[in-house]
N, C-alpha and C positions, 0 to 999 in steps of 0.2 A: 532304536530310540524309543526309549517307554514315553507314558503320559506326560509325568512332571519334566522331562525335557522336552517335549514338545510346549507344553505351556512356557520355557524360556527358553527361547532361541537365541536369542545373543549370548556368546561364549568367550569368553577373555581367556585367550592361552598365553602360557609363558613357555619359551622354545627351551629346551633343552640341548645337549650331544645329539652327535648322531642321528638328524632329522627327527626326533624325537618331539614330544609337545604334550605338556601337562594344564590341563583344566583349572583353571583359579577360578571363575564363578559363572554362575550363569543367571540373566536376566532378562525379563520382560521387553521391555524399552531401551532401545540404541543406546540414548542419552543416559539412560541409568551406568549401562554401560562405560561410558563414554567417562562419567565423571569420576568410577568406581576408578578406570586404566588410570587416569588423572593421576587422583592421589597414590597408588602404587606406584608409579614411576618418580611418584617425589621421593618414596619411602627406598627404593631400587631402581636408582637411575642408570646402575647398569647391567641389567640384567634386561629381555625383549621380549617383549608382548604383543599381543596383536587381536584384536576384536574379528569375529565372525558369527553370521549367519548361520546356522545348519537349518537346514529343512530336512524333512523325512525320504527320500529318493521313494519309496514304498509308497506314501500318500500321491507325488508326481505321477507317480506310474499308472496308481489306479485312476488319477481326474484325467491322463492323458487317454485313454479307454473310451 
């Protein structure tokens, strides 16, 4: 994970096939999040999305040390 994705950790995926999952934005703030998924699923209400956290496992590792 470089810099500028650690500066947004909230991740809006859309699922694809085949366990598969493509990145539609990333952001700051849950809520930014949260309103961005909103309006997408007014635009593609059938297609599924899903909000997540990533943290960096590599920074966990080093603060658990």
């Amino acid at each position: 994970m470089n810099y500028k994705q650690q500066l947004y950790p909230w991740v809006i995926y859309r699922f694809l096939p085949n366990l598969q999952r493509l990145t539609v934005a990333r952001f700051r703030r849950r809520n930014d999040a949260e309103e961005h998924l909103r309006i997408i699923k007014r635009l593609l209400p059938q297609v599924e999305f899903a909000i997540a956290f990533e943290v960096n496992s590599q920074h966990l590792t080093n603060c658990a040390r």
